[in-house]
N, C-alpha and C positions, 0 to 999 in steps of 0.2 A: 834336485838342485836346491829347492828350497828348505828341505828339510838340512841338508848338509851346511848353507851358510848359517841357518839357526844355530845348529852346534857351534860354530864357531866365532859367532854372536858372542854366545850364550858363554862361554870359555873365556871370552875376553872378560869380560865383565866376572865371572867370576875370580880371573887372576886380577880385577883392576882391587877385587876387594879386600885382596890380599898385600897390596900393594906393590907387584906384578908388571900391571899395565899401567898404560897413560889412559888419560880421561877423554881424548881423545888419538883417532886412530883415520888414516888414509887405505881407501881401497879402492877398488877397479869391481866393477858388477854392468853386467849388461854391455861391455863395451865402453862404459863412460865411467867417469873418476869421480869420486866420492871422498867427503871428509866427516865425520861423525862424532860426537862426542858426547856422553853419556853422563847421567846423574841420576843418583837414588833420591827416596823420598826423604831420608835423613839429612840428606846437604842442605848448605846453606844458599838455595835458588832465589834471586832475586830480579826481578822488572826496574828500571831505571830511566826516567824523563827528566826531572827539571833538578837541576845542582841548584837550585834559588826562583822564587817567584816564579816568571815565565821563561828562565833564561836555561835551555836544554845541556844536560849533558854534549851528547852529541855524538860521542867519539871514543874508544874502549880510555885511552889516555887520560882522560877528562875525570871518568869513572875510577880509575887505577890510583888518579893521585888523589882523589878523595876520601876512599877504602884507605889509602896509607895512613890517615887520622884514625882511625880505628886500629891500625894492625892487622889490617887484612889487604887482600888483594883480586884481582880476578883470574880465577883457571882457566877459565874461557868463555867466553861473551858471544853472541852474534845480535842482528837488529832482530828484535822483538815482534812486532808487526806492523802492519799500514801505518802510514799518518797521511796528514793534510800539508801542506806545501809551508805552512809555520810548523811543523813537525806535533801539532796535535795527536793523539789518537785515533782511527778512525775506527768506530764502534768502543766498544767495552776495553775499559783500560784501571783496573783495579791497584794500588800501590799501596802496601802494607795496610791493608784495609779500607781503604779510603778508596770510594768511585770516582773517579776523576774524569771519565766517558763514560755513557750511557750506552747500551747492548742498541745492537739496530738486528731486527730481525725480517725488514721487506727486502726483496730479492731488486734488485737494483743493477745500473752497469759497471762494468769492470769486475778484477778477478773478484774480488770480494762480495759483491753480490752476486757470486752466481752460486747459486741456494743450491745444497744448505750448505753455510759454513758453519764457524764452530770457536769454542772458547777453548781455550787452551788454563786450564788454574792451578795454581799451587798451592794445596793446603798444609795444615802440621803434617808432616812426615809421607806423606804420598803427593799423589801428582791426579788429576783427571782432565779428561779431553771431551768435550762435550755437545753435538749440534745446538747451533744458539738460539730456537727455539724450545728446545727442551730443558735447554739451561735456564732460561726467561721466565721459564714455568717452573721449576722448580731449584735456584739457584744453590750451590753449596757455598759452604764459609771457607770463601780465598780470601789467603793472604795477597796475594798478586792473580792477575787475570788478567788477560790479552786476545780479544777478538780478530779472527782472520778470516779468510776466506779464499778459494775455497778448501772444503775435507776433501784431503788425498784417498784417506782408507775411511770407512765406517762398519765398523764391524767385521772386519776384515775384506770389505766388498771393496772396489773400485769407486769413486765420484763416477754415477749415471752418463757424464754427460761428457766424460774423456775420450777422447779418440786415441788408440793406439798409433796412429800414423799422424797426425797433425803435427805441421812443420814449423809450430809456435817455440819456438823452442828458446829457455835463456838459463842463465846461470841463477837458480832457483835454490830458496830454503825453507827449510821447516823443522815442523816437531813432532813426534810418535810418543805414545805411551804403552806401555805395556798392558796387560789385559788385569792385572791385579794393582794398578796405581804405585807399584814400586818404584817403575823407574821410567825416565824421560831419556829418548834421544832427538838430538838436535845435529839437523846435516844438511849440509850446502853441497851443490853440484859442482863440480870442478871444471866441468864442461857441459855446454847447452845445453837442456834436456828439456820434453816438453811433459807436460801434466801427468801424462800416465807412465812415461818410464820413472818419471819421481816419486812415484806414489807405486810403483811394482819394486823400487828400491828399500821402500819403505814398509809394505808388505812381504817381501819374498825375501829380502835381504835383512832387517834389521828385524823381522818378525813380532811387528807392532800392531794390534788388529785395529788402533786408530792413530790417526795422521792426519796433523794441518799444514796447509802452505803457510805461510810467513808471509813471503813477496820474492820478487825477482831483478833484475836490473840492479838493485842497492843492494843486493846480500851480501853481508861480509860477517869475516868470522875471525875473531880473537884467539887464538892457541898457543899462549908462550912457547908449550913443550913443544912444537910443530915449527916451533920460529918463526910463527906466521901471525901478524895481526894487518887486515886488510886497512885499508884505510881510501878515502872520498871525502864527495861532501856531507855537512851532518846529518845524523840519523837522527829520527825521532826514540820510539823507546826500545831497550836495550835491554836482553836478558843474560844474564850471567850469573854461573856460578861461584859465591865468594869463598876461602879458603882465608889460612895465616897467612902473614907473611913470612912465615919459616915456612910452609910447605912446598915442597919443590916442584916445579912449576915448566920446566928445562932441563 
């Protein structure tokens, strides 16, 4: 099973290169619905918190009409990771170079402290996934970086401490990179799931040997071409892919 969704992973993405596919794409794995959307290291990946001083984005809209000042726009966004109830970061939160949070590596409550988590970065031209003390110890040069917690895959293992049957289950997101930093998938659950069928979606299905959760409850995802942009109350920070705005998008 697993070998055969690779293939067809693996096929998407290389018809997306061709300009073939959409950048993102809806499936069904395990019983439960899935949304996914992919980026190379070449794209134009960005993190997004404050439109001004302390005052946040918040919202893909917010994002969209400020890209419009440039000529560009978003292919597709979701929420970035944790924040604080001002929509802070919670842990490491890096913006075009610039530290803006500090890495937390003690194991602590909630999903986020439940060790190890892990840094998600975006450097020139590729992507890395990182546990965040190893990242702590020896940092790379991101452009953007995003602390979450907890790792779905590490090395293509399971997080230790998932239960295949725990009945925690919420509309869950996250992000995988490939094992040579080329490319990032980013995907939200369609329907509840708990830690480890998110993270065996991630593994067996999108054949990513690392994976971090994001968060749950607030996941929403931006996909003009899916004619889907979620919407609530504000998010903290915000990753998305930018494009032209002649790129079609729908």
């Amino acid at each position: 099973m697993r070998a055969r969704n690779s293939i067809a992973v693996l096929a998407a993405f290389i018809l997306s290169a061709s300009g073939a596919a959409a950048n993102c794409a809806n499936t069904e794995f395990q019983g439960h619905s899935f949304t996914y959307c992919r980026a190379q290291g070449s794209d134009d990946m960005r993190l997004f918190l404050y439109a001004r001083d302390t005052q946040v984005y918040g919202n893909f809209r917010t994002i969209d009409e400020a890209l419009a000042r440039e000529g560009k726009k978003l292919a597709f966004a979701m929420n970035g990771s944790m924040y604080h109830p001002d929509r802070r970061p919670v842990g490491l939160y890096v913006e075009q170079g610039e530290e803006i949070s500090r890495i937390v590596t003690s194991e602590g409550p909630g999903n986020f402290g439940l060790l190890p988590n892990g840094v998600f970065c975006i450097e020139d031209n590729r992507f890395t996934l990182i546990e965040s003390r190893s990242f702590a110890a020896a940092p790379p040069e991101c452009r953007y970086a995003a602390q979450s917690g907890p790792m779905l895959v590490i090395d293509g293992a399971y997080h230790p401490r998932f239960l295949r049957d725990s009945d925690s289950r919420l509309i869950r997101n996250g992000v995988g990179v490939s094992a040579d930093g080329t490319r990032a998938v980013f995907a939200i659950a369609n329907s509840p799931v708990n830690f480890f069928e998110f993270a065996r979606f991630f593994r067996d299905y999108l054949d990513v040997p690392q994976a971090l959760y994001i968060d749950g409850n607030v996941s929403r995802l931006h996909a003009p071409e899916l004619r889907r942009s979620d919407w609530g109350t504000l998010l903290g920070p915000i990753v998305g892919k930018v494009v032209d705005l002649s790129t079609p998008t729908n």
